[in-house]
C-alpha positions as CSV (number, residue, x, y, z in Angstrom):
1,X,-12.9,25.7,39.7
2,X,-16.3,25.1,38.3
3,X,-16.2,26.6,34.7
4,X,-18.9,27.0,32.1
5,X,-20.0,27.8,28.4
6,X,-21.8,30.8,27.6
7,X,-22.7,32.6,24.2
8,X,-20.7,35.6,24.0
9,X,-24.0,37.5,23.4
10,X,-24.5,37.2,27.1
11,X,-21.9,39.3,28.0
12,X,-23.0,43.5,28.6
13,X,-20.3,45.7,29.6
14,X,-19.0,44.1,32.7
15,X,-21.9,41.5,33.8
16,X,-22.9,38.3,32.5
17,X,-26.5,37.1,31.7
18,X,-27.7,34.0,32.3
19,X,-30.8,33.2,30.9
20,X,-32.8,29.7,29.3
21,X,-30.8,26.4,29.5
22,X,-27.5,27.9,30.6
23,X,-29.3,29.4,33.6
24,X,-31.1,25.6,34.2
25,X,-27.7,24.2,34.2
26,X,-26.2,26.4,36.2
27,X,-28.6,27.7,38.8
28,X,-30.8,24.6,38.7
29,X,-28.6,21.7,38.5
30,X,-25.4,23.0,39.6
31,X,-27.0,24.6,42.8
32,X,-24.9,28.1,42.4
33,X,-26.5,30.6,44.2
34,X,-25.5,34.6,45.1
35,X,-22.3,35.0,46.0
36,X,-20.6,32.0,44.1
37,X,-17.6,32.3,42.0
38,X,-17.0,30.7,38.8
39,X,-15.5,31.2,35.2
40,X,-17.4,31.4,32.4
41,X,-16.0,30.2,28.7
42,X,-16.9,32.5,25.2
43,X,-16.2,31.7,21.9
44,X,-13.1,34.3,21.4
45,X,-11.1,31.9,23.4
46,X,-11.6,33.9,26.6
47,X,-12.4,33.3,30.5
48,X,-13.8,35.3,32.4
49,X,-14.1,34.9,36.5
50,X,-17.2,36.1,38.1
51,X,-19.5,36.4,41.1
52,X,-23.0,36.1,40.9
53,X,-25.1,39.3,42.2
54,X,-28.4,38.3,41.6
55,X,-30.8,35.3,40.6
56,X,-34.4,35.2,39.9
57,X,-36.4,32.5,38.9
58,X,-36.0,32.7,35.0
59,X,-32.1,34.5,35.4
60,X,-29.5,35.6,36.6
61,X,-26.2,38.2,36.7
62,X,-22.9,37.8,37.3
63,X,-19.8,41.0,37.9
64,X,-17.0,40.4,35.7
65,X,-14.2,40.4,38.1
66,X,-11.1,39.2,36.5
67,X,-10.5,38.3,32.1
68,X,-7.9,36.3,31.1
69,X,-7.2,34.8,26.9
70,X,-7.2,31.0,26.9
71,X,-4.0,30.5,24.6
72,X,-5.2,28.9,21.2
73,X,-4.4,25.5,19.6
74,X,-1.4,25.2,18.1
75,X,0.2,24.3,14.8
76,X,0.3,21.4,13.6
77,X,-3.8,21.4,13.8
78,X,-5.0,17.7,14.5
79,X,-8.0,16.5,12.4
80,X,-10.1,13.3,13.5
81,X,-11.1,11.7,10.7
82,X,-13.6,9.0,12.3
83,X,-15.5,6.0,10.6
84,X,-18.6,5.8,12.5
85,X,-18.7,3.3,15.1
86,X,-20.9,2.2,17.8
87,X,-22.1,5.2,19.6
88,X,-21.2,4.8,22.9
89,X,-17.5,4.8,21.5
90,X,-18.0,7.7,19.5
91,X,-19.5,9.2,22.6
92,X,-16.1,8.6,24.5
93,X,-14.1,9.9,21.5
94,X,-16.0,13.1,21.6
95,X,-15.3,14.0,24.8
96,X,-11.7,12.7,25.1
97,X,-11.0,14.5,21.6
98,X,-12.2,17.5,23.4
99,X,-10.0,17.4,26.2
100,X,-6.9,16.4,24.3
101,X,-7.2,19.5,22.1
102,X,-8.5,17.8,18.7
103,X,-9.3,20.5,16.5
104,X,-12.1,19.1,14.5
105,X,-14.0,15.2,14.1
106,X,-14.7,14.4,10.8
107,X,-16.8,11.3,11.1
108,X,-17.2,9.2,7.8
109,X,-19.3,5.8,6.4
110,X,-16.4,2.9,5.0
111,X,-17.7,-0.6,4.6
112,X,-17.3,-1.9,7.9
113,X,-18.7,1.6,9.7
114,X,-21.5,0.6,12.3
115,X,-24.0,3.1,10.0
116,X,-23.5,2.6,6.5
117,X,-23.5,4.6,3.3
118,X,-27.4,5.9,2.9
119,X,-27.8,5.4,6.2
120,X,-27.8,9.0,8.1
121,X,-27.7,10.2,11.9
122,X,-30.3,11.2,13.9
123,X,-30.5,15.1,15.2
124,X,-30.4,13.9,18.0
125,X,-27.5,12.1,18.0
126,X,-25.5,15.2,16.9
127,X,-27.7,17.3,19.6
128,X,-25.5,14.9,22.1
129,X,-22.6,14.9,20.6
130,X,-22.6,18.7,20.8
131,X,-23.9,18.6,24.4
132,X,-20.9,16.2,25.1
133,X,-18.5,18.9,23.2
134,X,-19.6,21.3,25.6
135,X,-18.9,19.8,28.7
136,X,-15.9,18.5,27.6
137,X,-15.0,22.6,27.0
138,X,-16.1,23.4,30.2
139,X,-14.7,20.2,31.9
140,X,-11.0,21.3,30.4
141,X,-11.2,24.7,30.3
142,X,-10.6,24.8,26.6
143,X,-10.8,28.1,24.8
144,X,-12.7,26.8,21.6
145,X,-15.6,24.1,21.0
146,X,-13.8,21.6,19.4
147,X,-16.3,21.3,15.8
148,X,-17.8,17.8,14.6
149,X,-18.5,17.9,10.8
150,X,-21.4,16.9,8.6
151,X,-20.5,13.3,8.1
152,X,-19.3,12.2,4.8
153,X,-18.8,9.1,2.4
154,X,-15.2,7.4,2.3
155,X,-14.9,8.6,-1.2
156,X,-15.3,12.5,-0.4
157,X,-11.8,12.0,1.9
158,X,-9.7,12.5,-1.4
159,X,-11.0,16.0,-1.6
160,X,-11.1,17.1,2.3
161,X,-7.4,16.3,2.5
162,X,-5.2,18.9,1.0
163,X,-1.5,17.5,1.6
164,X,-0.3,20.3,-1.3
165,X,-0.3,23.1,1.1
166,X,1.2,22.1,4.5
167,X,-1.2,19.0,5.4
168,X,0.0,15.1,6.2
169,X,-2.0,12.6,7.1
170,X,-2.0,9.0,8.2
171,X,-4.1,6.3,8.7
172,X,-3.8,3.3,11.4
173,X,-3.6,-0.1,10.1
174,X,-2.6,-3.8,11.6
175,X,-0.6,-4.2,8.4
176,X,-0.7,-6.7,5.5
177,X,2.1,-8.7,3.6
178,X,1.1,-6.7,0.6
179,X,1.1,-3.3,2.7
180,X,3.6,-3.0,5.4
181,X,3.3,-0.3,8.3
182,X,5.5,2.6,9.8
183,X,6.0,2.5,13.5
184,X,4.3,5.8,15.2
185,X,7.9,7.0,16.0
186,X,9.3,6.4,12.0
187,X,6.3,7.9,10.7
188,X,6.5,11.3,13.0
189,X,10.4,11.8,11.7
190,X,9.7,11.2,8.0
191,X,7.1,13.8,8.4
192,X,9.8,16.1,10.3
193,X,12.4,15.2,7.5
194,X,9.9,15.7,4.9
195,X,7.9,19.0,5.8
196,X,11.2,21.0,7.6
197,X,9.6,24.1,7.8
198,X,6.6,22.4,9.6
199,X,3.3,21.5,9.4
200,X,-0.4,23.5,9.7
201,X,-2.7,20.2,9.4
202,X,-2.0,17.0,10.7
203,X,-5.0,14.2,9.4
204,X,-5.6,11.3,11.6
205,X,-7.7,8.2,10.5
206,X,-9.3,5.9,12.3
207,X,-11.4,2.9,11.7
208,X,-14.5,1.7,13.0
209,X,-14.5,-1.8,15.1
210,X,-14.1,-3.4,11.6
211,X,-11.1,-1.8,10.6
212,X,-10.8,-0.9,6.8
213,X,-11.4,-3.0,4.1
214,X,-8.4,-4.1,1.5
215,X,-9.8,-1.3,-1.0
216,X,-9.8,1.1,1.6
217,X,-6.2,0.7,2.6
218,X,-5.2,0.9,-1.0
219,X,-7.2,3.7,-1.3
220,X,-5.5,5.7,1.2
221,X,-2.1,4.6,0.4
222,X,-2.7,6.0,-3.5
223,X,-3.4,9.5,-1.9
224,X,-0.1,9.0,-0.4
225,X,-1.1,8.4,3.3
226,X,1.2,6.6,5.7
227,X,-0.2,3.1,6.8
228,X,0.9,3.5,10.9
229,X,1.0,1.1,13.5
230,X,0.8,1.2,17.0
231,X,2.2,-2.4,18.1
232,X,1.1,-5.7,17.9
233,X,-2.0,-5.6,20.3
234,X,-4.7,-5.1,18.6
235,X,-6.4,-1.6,20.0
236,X,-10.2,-0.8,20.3
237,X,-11.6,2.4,18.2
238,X,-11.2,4.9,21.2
239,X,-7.7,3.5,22.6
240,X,-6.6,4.1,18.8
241,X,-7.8,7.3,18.5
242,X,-6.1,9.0,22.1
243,X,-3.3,6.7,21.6
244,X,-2.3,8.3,18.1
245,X,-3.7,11.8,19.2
246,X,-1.2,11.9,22.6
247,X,2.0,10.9,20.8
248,X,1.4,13.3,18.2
249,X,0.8,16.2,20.7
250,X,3.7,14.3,22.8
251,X,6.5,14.2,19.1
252,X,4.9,17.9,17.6
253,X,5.3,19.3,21.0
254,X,1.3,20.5,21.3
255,X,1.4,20.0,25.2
256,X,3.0,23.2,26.2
């Protein structure tokens, strides 16, 4: 079923108005017409199915004719943290992120990012990222638009993660002979042993294509983080990221 994302502003009573780029991208480009029957997606993590009664040339109205909640995300909340690589793999991160129920992207600038610190992104770069968000949301049928922060320097991470009030975190790393790794399967029970009644924030991060430097991993480790390996092939940016994101949903049981 075609499904897409609307403001919830453009609901009235029980019709839906269509108006501007929403209307262009479904009327124009998506060729619905009177009489088709779609869902459309608001920001209260609710769907509603409809059928479109009328269309002009500028908008369009839709009769509510079924509502249904889009259950929530659930605990433990996954957080992206991202150094910023290449765009087209930050591109694919976005929208798999999306789809595998990432709560929020926190991209960053570490020595080896592919934009560096005092370098800054273009609008519309994060213009695409949020179209990409979008239709990732529609695409899944997720009940939320997953959020992408204001990027920030490697230093600030010290202060976003908050591992005193029901947060862990870890960061994946090749290893060294100075900083050994946990396996992804040791590091989800010593986070089980050590946080019994459970966890509500669950950091994950990632490297860009030139992995972390060696101040960077100490870095981490002296906040307490978890070095965590994945094996001994060596993964690219976005195989990292769903790989560690699906065997976290998979161990926290987030896929029910």
């Amino acid at each position: 079923m075609r499904r897409y994302w609307i403001e919830k502003k453009d609901l009235f009573q029980s019709q839906v108005n269509f108006t501007g780029d929403v209307f262009h991208h479904i009327f124009d480009v998506c060729r619905q017409e009177v009489g088709s029957k779609f869902e459309v997606l608001t920001e209260d993590s609710k769907a509603y199915f409809v059928e479109v009664t009328s269309v002009t040339k500028k908008n369009a109205t839709a009769q509510i004719l079924e509502e249904r909640v889009i259950p929530t995300l659930k605990e433990p909340r996954i957080h992206l943290l991202l150094s910023i690589s290449r765009f087209p793999v930050m591109d694919a991160v976005m929208e798999k992120a999306v789809e595998l129920g990432v709560f929020r992207i926190h991209p960053f600038f570490s020595e080896f990012s592919f934009l560096r610190k005092g370098e800054k992104l273009s609008d519309n770069k994060l213009e695409r990222w949020d179209k990409i968000v979008r239709s990732a949301t529609q695409q899944s049928g997720r009940g939320d638009l997953m959020k992408i922060e204001s990027p920030i320097h490697f230093d600030d991470i010290a202060g976003l993660i908050n591992r005193n009030q029901g947060h862990a975190g870890l960061f994946a790393y090749e290893g060294s002979d100075q900083i050994p790794t946990l396996g992804i399967k040791d590091y989800v029970t010593k986070i089980k042993s050590a946080y019994p009644e459970g966890i509500r924030d669950l950091w994950i991060i990632v490297g860009s294509e030139g992995g972390f430097s060696q101040k960077e991993v100490q870095r981490f480790t002296d906040l307490g983080l978890d070095p965590v390996t994945l094996g001994p092939q060596v993964l690219r940016v976005e195989t990292a990221c769903m790989a560690l994101v699906s065997v976290l949903k998979y161990d926290f049981d987030l896929m029910s």
